[in-house]
N, C-alpha and C positions, 0 to 999 in steps of 0.2 A: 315730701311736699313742702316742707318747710322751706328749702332754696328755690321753689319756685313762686312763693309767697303765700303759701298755704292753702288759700281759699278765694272767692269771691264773695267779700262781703253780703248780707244782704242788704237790698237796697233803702227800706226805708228805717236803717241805723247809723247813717248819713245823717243826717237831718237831728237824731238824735243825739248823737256825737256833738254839732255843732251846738246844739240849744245846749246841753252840758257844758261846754263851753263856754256861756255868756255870762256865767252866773258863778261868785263865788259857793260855795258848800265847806261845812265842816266834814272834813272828812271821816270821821269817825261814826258819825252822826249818818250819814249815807253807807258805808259799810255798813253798819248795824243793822239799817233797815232794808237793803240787798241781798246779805246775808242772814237775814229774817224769809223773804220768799225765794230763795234759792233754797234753802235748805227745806222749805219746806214743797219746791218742787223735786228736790233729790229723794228726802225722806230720811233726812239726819237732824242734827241738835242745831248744827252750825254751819254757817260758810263763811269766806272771803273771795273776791276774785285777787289775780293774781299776776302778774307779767307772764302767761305761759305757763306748762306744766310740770318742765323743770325747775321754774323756780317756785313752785307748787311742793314740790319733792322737798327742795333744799327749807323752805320754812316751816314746813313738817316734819322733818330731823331736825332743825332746831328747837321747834315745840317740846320735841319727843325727850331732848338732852337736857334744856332749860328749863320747862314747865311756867310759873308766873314770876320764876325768882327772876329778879331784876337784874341783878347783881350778873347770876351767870349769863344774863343776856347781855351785858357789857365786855364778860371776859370771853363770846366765843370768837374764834375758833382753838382757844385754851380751853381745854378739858378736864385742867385739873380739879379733882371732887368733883365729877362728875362719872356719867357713867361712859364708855368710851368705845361699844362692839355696837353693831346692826346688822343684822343674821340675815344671809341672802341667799338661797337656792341656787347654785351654781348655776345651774340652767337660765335663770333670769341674770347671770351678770351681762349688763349692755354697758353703752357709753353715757348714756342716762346716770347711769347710778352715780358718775360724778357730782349730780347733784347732793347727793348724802354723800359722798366723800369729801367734799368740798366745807363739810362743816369741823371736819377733822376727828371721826370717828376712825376706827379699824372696821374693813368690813370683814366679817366669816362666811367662808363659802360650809355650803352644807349641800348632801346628795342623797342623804334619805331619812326618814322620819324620826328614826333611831340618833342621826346625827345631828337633827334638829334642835330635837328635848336636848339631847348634851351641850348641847353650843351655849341655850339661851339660862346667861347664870347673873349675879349678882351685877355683872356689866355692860348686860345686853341692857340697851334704851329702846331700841324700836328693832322689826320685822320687816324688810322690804319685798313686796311680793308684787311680780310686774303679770300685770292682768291679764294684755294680751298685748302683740306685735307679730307684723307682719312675714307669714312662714311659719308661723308655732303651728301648724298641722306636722308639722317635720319630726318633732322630738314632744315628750313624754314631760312631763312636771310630775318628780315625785311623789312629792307631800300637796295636795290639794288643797284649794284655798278655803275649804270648807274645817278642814282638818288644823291647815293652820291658824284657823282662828281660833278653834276649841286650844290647839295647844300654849297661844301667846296670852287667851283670856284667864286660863289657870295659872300662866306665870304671870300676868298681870303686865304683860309687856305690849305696848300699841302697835298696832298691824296696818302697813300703809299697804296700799293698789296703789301701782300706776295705771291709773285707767286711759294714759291719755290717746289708744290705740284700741279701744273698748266700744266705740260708734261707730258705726249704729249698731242698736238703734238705744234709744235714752232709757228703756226696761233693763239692759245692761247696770246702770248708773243705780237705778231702783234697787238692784237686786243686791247691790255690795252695800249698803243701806239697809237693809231688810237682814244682811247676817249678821249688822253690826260690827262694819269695818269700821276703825276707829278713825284712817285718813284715808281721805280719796282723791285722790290729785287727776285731772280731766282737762282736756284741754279744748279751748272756746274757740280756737280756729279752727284749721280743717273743717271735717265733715258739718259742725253746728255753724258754721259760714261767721263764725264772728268777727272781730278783729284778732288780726294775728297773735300780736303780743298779749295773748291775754289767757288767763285759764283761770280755775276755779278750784281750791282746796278744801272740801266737806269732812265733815265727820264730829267728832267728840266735841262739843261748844269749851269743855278746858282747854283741850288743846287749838283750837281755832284761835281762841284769846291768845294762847301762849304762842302763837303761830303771828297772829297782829304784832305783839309787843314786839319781836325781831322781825319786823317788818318796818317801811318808811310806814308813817312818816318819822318814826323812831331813830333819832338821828346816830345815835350810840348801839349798832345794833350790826348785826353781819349782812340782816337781809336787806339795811338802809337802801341800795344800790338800785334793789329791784322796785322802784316804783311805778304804785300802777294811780294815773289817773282818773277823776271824777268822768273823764270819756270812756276810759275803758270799763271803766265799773259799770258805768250805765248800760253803752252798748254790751257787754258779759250776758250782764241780769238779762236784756230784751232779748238777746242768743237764746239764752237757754227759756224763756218765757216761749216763745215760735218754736224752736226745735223739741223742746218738748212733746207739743203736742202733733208734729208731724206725723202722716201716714209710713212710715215703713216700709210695710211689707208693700205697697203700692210704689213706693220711691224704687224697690229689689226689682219688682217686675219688670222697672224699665232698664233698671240695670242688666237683668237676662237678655230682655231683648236685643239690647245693643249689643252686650255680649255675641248672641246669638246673630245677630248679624255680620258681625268681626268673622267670626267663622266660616257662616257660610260664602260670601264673599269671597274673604281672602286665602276660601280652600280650595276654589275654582285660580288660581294661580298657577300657574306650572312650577312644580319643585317646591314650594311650600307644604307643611304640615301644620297643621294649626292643633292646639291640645289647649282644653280647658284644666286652669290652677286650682288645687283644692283650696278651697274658702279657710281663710282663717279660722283659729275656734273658738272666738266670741261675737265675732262679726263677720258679715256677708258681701264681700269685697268682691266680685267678678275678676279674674285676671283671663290672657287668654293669650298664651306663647303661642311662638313663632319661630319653625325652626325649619333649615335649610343646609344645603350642602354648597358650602361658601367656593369650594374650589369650582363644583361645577356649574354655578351660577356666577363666579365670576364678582361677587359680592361680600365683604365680611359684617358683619353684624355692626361693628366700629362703623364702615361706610354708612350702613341705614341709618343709625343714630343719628350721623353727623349731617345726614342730608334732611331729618324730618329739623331740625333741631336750624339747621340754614335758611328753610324753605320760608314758603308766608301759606297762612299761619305756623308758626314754631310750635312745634308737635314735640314733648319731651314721653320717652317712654325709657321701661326698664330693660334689665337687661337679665333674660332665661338663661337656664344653665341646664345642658353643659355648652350650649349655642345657640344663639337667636336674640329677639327682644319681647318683653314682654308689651302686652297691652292692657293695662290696668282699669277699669271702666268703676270708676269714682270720681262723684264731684263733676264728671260732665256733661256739658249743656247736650238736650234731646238735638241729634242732628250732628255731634262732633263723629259719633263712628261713622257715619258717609264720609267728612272729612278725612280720615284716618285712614279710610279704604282707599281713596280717589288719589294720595298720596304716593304710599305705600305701590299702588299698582304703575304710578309714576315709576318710582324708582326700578322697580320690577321689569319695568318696560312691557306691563301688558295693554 
């Protein structure tokens, strides 16, 4: 979602975007009191908003490495005297995690519970534990997150979620909060329709603090780079204020439907199959493949792409395996799967 610019704002955090704008603010002064009701809409100690949820990750390993010492806030991404491991469930290593490599730890892969407790010793700083992402109905997560909290809270080691593939719905967000995850990294675009560059790092108020100080506007600092503005702060806070309290399970039903209409539709095509994707397994994502016999329709899956992706409206969809495309039914407007049908049955020539 991200290279297609995430999301569609909503609309009346325009407005507020600008009046933020007119007006100088202490920045710190406005964190505090942002991250006073965010946190208390998560149900942690602390918040910050954050350029996005990568860099949400990367200021939470630095929290986790620096704490409030000053000093090591000047010397990262040097590690010396410090602690220099972050223990990650092989199953979660993504391209993500560069954000805690990028502070220049070692990371340790681990594959089961046994390998876990051994890992984490005198140089483990932090726990990365990636909450959810799209396809983890695929494969199996050893050590649960339940388990790995009991086991990082006895080493005394902080426990980050990447939550930022956790939404919906925001009882997700509630619920890594409620076990006492110590960081939660979340991100305010996509599905919470905020501005894009922007996300949200919750959890331990020490480390939220030690999370700020390697932060702009901290000009001697590694996370100096990623700053976030008195707009994005604002608009953040008013994200998650609406999305919070949105219907869900009401928003899911429309998602079925369309779903459910993707299907019926586009299985009256000749030579099409259409297969419902099982739902991620923290959130309720509708997907709904399409698959075909490219030789004897004369089509490959490349062509369909390339033709919704030409057309007006430019329709981007993914792509099934082991052939076909998929059809992802998130974040669209009621009325786009008739677009999507009307398309598609172009190309198809029905």
């Amino acid at each position: 979602m991200t290279t297609l610019g995430a999301s569609k704002m909503w609309e009346d955090l325009h407005e507020a975007a600008a009046q933020a704008s007119r007006e100088y603010v202490v920045l710190e002064e406005l964190k505090e009191k942002i991250g006073k009701r965010l946190s208390a809409l998560i149900g942690c100690e602390d918040a910050m908003v954050t350029p996005g949820a990568a860099a949400a990750i990367s200021l939470g390993t630095c929290a986790s490495l620096t704490g409030s010492d000053t000093q090591k806030v000047r010397q990262l991404p040097d590690l010396t005297g410090m602690k220099k491991e972050v223990v990650i469930q092989r199953v979660h290593r993504n391209g993500y995690d560069h954000a805690v490599r990028n502070t220049g730890v070692r990371i340790v892969d681990v594959e089961s519970e046994r390998a876990l407790i051994d890992a984490i010793g005198d140089q483990t700083a932090m726990m990365y534990f990636l909450g959810g992402t799209s396809g983890d109905w695929r494969w199996e997560t050893p050590v649960s997150l339940e388990r790995c909290r009991e086991i990082t809270r006895r080493a005394r080691v902080p426990l980050m979620v990447d939550a930022a593939n956790m939404l919906p719905p925001w009882d997700n967000i509630r619920r890594l909060a409620n076990l006492g995850v110590d960081l939660i990294c979340i991100s305010a675009g996509k599905h919470m329709r905020g501005p894009q560059c922007s996300g949200i790092l919750a959890g331990r108020r020490d480390l939220i603090q030690s999370a700020w100080l390697n932060s702009s506007p901290h000009s001697d600092s590694l996370g100096r780079p990623m700053k976030v503005g008195r707009e994005e702060m604002v608009t953040a806070w008013l994200t998650a204020e609406k999305y919070s309290q949105l219907d869900f399970d009401a928003i899911d039903r429309q998602c079925v439907k369309q779903a459910e209409y993707l299907e019926r539709e586009l299985s009256a095509v000749p030579g099409l199959k259409l297969e419902r994707t099982p739902t991620d397994r923290t959130r309720k994502i509708r997907r709904v493949s399409v698959h075909w016999d490219e030789r004897a329709l004369g089509i490959t899956a490349t062509d369909v792409e390339r033709s919704l992706m030409e057309g007006e409206p430019r329709i981007a969809v993914g792509r099934a395996q082991p052939q076909g495309i998929e059809l992802t039914v998130f974040m669209n407007e009621a009325g786009d799967e008739k677009t999507a049908v009307k398309r598609l049955r172009e190309i198809f020539k029905t």
